[in-house]
PDB file of N, CA, C and O in Angstrom, chain B, residues numbered from 101:
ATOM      1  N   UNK B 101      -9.946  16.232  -3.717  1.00  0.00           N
ATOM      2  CA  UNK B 101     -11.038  16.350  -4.665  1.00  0.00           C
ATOM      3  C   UNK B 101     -12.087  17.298  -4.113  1.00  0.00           C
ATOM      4  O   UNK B 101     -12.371  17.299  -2.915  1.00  0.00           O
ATOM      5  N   UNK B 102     -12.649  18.090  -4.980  1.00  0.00           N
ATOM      6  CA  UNK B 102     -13.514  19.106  -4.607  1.00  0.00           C
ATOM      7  C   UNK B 102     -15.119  18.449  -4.889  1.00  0.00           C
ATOM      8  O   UNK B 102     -15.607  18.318  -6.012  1.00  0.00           O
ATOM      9  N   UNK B 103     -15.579  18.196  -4.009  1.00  0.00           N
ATOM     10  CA  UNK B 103     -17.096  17.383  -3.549  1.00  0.00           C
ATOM     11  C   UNK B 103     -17.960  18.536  -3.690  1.00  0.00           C
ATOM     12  O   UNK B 103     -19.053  18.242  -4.175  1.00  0.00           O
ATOM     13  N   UNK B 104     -17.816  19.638  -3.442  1.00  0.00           N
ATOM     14  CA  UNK B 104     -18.610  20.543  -3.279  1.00  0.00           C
ATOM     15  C   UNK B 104     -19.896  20.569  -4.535  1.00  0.00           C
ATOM     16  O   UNK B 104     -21.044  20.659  -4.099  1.00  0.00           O
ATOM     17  N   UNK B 105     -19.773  20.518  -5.547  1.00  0.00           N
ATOM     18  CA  UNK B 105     -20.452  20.978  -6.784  1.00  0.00           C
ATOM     19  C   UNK B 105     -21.632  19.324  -6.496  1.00  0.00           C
ATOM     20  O   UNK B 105     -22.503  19.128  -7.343  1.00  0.00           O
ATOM     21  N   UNK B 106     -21.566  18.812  -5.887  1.00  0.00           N
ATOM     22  CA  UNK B 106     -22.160  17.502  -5.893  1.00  0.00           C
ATOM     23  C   UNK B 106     -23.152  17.789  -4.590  1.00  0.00           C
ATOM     24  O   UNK B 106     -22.840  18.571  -3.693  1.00  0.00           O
ATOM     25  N   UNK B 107     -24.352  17.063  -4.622  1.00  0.00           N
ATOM     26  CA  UNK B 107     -25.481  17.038  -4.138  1.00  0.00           C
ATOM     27  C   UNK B 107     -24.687  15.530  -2.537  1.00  0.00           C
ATOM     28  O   UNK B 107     -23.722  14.772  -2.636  1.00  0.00           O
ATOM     29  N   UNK B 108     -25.667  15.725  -1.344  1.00  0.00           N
ATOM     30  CA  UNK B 108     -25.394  14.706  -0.742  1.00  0.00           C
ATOM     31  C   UNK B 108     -25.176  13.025  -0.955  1.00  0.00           C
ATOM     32  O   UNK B 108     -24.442  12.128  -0.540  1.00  0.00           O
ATOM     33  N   UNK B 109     -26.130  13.187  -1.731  1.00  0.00           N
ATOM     34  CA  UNK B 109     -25.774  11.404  -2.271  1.00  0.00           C
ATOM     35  C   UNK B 109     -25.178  11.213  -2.939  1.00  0.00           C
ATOM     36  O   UNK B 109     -24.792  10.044  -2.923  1.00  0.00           O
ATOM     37  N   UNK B 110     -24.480  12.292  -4.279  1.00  0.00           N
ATOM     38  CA  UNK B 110     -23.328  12.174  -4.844  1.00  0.00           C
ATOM     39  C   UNK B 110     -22.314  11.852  -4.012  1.00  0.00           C
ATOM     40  O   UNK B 110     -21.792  10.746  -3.870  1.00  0.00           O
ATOM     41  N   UNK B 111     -21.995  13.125  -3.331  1.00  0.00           N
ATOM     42  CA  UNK B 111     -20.890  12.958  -2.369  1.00  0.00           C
ATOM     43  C   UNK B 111     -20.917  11.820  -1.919  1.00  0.00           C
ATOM     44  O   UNK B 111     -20.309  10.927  -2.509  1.00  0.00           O
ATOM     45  N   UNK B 112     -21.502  11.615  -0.968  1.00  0.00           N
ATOM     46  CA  UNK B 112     -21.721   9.844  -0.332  1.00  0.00           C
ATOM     47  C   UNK B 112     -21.269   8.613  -1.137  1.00  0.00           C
ATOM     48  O   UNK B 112     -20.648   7.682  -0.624  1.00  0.00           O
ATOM     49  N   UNK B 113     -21.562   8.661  -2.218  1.00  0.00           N
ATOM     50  CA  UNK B 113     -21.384   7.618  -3.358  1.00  0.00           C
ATOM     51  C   UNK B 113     -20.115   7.753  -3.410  1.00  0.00           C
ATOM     52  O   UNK B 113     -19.515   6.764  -2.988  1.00  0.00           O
ATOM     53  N   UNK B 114     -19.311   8.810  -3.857  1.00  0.00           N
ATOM     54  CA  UNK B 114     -18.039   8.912  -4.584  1.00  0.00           C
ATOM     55  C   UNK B 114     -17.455   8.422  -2.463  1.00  0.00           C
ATOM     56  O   UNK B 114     -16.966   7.360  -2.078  1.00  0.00           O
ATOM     57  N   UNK B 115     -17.625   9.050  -2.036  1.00  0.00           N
ATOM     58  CA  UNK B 115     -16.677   8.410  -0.886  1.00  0.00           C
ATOM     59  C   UNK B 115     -16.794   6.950  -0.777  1.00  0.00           C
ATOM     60  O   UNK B 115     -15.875   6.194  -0.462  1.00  0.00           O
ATOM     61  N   UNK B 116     -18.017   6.611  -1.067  1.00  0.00           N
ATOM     62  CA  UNK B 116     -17.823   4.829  -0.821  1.00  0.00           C
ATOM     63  C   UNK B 116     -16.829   4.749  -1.819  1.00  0.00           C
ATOM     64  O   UNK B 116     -15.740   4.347  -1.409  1.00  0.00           O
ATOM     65  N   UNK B 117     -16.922   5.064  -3.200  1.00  0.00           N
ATOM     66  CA  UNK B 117     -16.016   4.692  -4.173  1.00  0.00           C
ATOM     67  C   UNK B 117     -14.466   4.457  -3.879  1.00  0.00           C
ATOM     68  O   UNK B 117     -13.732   3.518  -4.188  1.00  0.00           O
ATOM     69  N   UNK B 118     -14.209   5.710  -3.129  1.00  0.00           N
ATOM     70  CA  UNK B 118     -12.889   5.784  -2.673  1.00  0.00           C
ATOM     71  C   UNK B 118     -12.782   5.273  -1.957  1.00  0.00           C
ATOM     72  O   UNK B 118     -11.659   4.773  -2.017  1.00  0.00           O
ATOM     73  N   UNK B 119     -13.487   4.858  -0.785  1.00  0.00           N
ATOM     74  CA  UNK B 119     -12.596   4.023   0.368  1.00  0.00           C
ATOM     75  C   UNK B 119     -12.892   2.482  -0.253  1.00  0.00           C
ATOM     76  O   UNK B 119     -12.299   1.541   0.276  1.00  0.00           O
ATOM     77  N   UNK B 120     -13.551   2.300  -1.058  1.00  0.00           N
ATOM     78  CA  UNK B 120     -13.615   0.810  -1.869  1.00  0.00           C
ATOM     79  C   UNK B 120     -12.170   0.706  -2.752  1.00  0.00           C
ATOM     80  O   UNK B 120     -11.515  -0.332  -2.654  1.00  0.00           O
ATOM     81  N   UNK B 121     -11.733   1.718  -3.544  1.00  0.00           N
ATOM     82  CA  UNK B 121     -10.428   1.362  -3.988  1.00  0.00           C
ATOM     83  C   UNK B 121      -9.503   1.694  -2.974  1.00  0.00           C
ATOM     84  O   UNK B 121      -8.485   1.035  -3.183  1.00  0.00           O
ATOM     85  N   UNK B 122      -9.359   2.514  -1.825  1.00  0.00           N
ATOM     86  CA  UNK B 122      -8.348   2.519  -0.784  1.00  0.00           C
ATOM     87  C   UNK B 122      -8.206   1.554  -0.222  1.00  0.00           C
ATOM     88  O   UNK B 122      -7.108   1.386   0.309  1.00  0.00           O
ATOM     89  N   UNK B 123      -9.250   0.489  -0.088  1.00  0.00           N
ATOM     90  CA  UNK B 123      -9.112  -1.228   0.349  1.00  0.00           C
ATOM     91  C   UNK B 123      -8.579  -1.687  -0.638  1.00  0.00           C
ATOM     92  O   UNK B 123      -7.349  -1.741  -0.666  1.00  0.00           O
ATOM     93  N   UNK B 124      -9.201  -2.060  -1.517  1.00  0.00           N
ATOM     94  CA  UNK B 124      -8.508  -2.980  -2.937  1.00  0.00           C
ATOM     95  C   UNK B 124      -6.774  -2.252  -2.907  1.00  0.00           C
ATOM     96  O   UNK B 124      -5.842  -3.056  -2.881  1.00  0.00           O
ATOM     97  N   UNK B 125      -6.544  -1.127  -2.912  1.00  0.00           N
ATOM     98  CA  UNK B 125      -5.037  -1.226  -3.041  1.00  0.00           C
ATOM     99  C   UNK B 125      -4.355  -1.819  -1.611  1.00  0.00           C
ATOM    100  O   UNK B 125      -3.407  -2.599  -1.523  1.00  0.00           O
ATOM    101  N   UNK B 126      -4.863  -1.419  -0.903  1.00  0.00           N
ATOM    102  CA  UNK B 126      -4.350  -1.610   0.443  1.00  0.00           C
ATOM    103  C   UNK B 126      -4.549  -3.360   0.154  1.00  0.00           C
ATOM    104  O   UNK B 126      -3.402  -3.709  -0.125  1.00  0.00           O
ATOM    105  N   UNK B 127      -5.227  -4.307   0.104  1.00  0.00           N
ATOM    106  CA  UNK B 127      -5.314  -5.305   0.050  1.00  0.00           C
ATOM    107  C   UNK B 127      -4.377  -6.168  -1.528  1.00  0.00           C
ATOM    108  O   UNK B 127      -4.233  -7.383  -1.658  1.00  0.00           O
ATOM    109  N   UNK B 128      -3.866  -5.046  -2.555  1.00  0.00           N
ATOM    110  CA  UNK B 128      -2.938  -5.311  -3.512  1.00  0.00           C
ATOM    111  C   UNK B 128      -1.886  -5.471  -2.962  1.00  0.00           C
ATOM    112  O   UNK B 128      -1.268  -6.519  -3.148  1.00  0.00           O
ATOM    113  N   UNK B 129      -1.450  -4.595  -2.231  1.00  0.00           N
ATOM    114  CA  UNK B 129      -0.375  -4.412  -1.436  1.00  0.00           C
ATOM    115  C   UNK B 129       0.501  -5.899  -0.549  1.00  0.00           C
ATOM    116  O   UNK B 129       1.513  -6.579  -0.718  1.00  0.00           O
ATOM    117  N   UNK B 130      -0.557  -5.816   0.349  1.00  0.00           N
ATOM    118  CA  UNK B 130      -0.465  -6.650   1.501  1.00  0.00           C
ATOM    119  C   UNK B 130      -0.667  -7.929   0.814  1.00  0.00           C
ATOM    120  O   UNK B 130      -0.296  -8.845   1.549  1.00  0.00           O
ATOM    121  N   UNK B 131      -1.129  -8.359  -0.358  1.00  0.00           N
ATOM    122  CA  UNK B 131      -1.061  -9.344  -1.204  1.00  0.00           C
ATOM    123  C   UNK B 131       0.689  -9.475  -1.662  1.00  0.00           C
ATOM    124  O   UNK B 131       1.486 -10.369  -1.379  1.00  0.00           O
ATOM    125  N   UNK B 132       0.847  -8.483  -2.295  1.00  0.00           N
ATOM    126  CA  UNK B 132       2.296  -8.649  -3.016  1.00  0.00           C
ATOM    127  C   UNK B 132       3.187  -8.870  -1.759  1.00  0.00           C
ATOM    128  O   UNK B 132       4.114  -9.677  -1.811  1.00  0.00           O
ATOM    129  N   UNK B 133       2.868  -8.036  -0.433  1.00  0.00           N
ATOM    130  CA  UNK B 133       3.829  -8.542   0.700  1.00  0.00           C
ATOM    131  C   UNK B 133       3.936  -9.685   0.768  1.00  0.00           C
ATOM    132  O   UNK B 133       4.998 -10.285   0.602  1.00  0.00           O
ATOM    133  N   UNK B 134       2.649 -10.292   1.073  1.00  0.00           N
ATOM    134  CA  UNK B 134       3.020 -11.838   1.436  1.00  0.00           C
ATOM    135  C   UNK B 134       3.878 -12.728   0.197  1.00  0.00           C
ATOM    136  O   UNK B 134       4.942 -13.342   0.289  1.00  0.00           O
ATOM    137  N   UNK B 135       3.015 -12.543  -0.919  1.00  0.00           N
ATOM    138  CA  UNK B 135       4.182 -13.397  -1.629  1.00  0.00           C
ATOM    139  C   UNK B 135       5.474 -13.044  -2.035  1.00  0.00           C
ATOM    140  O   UNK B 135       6.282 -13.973  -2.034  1.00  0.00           O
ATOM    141  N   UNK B 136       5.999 -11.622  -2.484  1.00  0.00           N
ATOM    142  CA  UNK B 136       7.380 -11.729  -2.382  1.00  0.00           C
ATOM    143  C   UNK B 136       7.986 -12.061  -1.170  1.00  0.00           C
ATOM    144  O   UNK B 136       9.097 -12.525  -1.429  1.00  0.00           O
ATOM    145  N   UNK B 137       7.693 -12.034   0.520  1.00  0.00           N
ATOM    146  CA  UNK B 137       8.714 -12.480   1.330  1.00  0.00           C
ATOM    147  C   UNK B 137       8.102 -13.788   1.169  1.00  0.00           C
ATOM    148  O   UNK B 137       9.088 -14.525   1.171  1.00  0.00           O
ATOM    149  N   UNK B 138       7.379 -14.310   1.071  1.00  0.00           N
ATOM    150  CA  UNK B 138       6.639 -16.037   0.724  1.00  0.00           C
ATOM    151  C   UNK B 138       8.001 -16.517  -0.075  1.00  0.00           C
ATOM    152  O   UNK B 138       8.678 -17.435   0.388  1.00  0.00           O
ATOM    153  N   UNK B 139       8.352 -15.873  -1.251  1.00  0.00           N
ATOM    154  CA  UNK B 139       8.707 -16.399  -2.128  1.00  0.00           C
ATOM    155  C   UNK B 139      10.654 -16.470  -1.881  1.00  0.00           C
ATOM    156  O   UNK B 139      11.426 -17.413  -2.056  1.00  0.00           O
ATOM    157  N   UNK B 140      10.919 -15.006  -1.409  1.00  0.00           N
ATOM    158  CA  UNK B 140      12.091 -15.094  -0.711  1.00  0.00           C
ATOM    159  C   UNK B 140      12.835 -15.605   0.627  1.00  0.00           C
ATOM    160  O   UNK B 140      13.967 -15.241   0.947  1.00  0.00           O
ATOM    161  N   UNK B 141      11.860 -16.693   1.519  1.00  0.00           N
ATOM    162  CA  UNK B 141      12.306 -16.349   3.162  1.00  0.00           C
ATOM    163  C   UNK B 141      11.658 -17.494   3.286  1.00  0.00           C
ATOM    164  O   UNK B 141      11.991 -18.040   4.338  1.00  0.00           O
ATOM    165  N   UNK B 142      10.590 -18.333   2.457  1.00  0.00           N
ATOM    166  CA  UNK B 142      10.302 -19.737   3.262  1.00  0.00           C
ATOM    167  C   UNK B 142      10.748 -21.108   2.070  1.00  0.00           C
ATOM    168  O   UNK B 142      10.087 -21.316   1.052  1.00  0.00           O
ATOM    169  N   UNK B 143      11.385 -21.531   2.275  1.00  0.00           N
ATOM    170  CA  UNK B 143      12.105 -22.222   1.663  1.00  0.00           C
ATOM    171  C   UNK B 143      12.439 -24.019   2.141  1.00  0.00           C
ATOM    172  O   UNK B 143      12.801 -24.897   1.358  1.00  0.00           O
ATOM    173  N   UNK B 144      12.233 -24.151   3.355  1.00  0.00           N
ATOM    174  CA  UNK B 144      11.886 -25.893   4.187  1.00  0.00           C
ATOM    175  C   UNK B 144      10.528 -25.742   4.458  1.00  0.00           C
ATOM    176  O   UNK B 144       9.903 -24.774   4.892  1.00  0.00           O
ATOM    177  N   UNK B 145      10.280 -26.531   4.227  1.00  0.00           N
ATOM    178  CA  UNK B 145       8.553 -27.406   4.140  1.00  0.00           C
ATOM    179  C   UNK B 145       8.562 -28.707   5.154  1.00  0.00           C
ATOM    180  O   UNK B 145       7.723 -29.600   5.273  1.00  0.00           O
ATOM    181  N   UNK B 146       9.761 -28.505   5.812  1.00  0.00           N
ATOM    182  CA  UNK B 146       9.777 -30.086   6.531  1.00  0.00           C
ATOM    183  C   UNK B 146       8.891 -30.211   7.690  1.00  0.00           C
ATOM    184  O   UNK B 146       8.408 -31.218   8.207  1.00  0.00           O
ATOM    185  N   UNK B 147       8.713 -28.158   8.178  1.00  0.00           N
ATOM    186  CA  UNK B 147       8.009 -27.959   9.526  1.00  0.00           C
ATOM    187  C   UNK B 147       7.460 -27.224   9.621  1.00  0.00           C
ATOM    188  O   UNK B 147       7.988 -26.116   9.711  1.00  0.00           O
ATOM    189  N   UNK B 148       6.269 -27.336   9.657  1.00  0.00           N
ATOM    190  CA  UNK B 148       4.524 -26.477  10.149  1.00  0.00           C
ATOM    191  C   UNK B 148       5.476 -24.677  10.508  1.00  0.00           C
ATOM    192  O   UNK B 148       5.213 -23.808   9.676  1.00  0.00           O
ATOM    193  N   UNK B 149       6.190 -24.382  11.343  1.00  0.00           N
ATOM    194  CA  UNK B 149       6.932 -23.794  12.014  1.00  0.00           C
ATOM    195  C   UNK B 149       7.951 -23.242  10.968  1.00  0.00           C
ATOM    196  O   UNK B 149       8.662 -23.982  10.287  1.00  0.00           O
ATOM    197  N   UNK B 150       7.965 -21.660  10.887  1.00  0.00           N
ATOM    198  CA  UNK B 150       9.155 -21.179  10.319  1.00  0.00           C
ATOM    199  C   UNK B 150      10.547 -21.077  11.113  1.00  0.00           C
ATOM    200  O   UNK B 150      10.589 -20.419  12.153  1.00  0.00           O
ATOM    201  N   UNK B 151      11.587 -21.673  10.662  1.00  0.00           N
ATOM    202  CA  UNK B 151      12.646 -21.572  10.987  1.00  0.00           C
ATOM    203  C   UNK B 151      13.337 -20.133  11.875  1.00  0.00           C
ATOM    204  O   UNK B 151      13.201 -19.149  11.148  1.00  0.00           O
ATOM    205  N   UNK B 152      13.791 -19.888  12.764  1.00  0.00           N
ATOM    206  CA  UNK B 152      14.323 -18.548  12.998  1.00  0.00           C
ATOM    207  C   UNK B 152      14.729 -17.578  11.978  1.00  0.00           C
ATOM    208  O   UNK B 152      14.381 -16.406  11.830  1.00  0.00           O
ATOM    209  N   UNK B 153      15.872 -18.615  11.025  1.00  0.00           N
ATOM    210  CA  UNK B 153      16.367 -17.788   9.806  1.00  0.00           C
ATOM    211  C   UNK B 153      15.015 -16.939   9.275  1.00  0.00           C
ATOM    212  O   UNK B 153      14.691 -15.757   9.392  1.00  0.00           O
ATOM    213  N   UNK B 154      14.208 -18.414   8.462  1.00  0.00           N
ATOM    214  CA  UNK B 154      13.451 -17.455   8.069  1.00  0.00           C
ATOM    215  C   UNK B 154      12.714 -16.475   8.713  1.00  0.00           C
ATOM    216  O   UNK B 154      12.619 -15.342   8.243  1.00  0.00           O
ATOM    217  N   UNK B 155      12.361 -16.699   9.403  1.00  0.00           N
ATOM    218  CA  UNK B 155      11.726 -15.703  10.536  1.00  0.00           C
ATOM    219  C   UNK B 155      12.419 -14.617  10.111  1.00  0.00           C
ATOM    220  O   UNK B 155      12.157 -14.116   9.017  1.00  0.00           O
ATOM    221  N   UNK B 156      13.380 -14.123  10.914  1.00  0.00           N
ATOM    222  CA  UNK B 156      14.298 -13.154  10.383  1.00  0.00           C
ATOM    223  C   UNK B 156      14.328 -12.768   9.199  1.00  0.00           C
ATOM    224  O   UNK B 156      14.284 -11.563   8.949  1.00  0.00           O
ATOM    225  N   UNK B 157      14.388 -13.475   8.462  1.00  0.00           N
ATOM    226  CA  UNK B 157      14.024 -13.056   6.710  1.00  0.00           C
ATOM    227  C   UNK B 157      13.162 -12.447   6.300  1.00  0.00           C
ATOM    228  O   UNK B 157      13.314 -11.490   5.541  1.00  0.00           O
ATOM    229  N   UNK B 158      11.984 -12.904   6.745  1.00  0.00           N
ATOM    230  CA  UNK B 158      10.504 -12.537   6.403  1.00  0.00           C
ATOM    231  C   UNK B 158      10.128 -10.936   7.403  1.00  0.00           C
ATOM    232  O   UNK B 158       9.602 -10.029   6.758  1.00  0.00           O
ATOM    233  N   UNK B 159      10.413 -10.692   8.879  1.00  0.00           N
ATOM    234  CA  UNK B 159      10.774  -9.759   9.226  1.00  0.00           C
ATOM    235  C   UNK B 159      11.644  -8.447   8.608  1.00  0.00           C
ATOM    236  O   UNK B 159      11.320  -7.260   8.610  1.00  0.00           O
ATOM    237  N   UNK B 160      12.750  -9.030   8.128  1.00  0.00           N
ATOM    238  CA  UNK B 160      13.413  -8.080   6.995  1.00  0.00           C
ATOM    239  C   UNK B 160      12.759  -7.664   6.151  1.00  0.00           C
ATOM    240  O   UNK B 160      12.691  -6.464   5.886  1.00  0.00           O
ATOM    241  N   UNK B 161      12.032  -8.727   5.446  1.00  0.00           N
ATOM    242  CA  UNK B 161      11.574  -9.177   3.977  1.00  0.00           C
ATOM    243  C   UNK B 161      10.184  -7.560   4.230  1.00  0.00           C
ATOM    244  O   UNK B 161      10.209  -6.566   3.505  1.00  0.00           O
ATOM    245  N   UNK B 162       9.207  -7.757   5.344  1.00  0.00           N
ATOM    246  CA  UNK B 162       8.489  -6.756   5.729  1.00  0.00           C
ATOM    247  C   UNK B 162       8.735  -5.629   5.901  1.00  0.00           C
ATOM    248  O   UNK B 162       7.976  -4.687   5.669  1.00  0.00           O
ATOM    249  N   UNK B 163      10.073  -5.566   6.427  1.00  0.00           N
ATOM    250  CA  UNK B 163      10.285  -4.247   7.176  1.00  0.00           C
ATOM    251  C   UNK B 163      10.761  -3.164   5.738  1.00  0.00           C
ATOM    252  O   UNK B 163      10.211  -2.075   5.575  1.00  0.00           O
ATOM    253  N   UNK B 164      11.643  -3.591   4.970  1.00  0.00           N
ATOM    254  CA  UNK B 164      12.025  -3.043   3.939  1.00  0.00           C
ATOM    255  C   UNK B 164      10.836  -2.597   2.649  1.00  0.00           C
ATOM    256  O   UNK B 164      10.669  -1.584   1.969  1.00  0.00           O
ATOM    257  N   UNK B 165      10.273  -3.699   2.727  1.00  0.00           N
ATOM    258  CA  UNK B 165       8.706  -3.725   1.683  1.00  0.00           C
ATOM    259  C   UNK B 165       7.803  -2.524   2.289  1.00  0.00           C
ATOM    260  O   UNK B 165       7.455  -1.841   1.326  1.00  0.00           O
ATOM    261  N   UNK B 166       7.385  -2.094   3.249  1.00  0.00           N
ATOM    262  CA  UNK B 166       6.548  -1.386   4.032  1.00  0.00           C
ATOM    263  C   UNK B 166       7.637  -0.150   3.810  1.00  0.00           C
ATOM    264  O   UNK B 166       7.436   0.655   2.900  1.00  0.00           O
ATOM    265  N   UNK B 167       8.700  -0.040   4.602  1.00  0.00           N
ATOM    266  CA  UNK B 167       9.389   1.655   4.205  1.00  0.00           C
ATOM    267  C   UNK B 167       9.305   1.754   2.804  1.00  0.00           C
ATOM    268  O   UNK B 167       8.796   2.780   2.352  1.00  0.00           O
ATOM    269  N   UNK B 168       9.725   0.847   1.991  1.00  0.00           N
ATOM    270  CA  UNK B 168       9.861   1.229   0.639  1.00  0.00           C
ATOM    271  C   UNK B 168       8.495   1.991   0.025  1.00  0.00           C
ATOM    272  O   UNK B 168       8.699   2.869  -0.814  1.00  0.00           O
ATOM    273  N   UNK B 169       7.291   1.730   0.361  1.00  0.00           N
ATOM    274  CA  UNK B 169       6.036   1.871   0.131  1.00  0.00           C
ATOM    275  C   UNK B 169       5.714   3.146   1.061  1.00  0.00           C
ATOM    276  O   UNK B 169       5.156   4.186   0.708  1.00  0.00           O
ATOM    277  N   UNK B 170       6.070   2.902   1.987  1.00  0.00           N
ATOM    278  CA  UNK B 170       6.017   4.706   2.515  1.00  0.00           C
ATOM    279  C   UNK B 170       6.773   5.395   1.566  1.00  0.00           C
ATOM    280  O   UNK B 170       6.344   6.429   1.054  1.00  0.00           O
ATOM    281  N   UNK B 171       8.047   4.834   1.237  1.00  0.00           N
ATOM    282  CA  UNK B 171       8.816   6.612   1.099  1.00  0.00           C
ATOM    283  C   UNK B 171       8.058   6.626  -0.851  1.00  0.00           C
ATOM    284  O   UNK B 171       7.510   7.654  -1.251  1.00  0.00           O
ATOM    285  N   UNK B 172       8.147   5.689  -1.547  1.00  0.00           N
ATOM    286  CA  UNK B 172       7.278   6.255  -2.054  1.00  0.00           C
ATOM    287  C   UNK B 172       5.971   6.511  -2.601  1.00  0.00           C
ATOM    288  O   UNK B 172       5.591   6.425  -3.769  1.00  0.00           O
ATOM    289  N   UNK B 173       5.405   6.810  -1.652  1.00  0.00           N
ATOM    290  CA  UNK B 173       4.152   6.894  -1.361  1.00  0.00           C
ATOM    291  C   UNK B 173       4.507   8.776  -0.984  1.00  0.00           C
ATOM    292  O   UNK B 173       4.030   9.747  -1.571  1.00  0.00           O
ATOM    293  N   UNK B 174       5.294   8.762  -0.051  1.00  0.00           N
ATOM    294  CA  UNK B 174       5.930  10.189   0.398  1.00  0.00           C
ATOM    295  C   UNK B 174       6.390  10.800  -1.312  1.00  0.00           C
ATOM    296  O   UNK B 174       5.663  11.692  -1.747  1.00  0.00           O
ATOM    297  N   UNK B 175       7.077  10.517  -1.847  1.00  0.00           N
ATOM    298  CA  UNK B 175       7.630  11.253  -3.205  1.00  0.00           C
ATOM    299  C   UNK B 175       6.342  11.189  -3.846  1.00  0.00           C
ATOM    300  O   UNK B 175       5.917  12.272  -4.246  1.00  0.00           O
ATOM    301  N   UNK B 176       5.719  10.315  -4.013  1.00  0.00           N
ATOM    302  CA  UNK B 176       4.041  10.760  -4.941  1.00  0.00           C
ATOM    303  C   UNK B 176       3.565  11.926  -4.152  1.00  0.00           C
ATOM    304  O   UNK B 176       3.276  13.034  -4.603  1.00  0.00           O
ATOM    305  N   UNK B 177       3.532  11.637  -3.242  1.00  0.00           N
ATOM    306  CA  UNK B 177       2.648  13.099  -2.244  1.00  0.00           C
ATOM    307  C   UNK B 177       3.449  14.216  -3.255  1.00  0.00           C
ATOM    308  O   UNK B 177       2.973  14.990  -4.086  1.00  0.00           O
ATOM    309  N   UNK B 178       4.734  14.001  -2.877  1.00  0.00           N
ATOM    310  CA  UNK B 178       5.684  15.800  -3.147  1.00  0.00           C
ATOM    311  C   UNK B 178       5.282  15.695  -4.848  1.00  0.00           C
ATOM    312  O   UNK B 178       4.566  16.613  -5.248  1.00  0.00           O
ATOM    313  N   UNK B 179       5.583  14.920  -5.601  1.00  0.00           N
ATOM    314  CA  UNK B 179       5.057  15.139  -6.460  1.00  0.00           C
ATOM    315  C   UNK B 179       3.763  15.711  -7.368  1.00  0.00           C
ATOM    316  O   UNK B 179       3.751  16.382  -8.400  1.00  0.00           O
ATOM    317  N   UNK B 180       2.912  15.277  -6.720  1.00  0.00           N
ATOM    318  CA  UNK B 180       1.326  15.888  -6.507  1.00  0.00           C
ATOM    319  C   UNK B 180       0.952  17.318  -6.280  1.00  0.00           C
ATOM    320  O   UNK B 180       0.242  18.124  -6.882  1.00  0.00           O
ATOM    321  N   UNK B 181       1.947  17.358  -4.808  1.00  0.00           N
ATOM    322  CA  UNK B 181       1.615  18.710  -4.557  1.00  0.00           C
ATOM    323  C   UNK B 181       2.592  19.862  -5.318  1.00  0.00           C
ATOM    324  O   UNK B 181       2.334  21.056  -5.171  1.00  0.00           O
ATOM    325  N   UNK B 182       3.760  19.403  -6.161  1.00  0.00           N
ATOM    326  CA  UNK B 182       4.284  20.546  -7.161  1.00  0.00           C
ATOM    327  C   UNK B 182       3.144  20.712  -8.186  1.00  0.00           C
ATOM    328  O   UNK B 182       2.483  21.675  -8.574  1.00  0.00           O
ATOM    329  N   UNK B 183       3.183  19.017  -8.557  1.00  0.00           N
ATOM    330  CA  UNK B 183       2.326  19.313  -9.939  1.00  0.00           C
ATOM    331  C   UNK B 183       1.237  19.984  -9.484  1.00  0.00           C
ATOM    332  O   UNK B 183       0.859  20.612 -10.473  1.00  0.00           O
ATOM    333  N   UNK B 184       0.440  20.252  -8.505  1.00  0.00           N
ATOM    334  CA  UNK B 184      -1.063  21.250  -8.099  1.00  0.00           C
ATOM    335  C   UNK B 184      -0.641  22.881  -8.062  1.00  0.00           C
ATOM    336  O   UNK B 184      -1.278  23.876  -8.406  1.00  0.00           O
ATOM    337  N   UNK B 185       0.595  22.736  -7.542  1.00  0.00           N
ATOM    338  CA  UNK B 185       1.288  24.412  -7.421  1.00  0.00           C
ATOM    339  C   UNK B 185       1.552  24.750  -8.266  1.00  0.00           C
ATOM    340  O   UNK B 185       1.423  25.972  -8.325  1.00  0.00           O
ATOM    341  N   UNK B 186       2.060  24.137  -9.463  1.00  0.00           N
ATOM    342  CA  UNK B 186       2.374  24.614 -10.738  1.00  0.00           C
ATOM    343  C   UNK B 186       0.940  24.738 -11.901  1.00  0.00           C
ATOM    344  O   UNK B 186       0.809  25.299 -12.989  1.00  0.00           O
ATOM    345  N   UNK B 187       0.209  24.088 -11.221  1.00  0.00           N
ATOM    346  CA  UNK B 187      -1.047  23.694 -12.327  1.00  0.00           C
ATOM    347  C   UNK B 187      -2.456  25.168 -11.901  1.00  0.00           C
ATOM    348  O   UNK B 187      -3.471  25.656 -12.398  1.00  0.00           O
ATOM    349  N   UNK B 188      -1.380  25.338 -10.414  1.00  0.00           N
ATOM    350  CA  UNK B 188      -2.949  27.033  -9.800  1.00  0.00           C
ATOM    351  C   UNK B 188      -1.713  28.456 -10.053  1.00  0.00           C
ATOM    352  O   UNK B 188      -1.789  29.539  -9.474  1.00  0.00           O
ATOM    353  N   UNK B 189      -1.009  28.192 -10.715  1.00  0.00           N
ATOM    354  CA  UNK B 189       0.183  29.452 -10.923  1.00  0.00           C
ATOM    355  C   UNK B 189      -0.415  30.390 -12.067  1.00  0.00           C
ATOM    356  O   UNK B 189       0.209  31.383 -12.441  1.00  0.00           O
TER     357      UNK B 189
END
């Protein structure tokens, strides 16, 4: 985003703005993590203590959720930056 045309306290403002929704998603996120592996990987209630399995599950359950969210997070980027190359042509 081009800040420039904006006075200092504009600028200032709109950055709080943004790093206020860069939390809220970041905190959407890490919300939906917990409950889809919540919902897939803990399953006995008999013990305070997650099971190894699940353990393992929920480890999976993370590891896959987090790349998935990088890569696309990565294809929005490439996407972005055609649509900007095609949009200054």
């Amino acid at each position: 985003m081009d800040f420039s045309q904006m006075n200092a306290a504009e600028q200032a403002h709109m950055s709080r703005v943004i790093e206020k929704k860069q939390m809220q998603d970041f905190l959407r996120m890490y919300s939906n993590l917990v409950e889809r592996c919540f919902n897939s990987c803990c399953n006995d209630f008999t013990s305070k203590a997650l099971s190894s399995k699940e353990e393992q599950c929920v480890m999976n359950c993370t590891d896959k959720f987090l790349k998935h969210s990088e890569r696309v997070g990565a294809r929005f980027a490439e996407q972005n930056a055609e649509s900007m190359g095609a949009a200054s042509k």
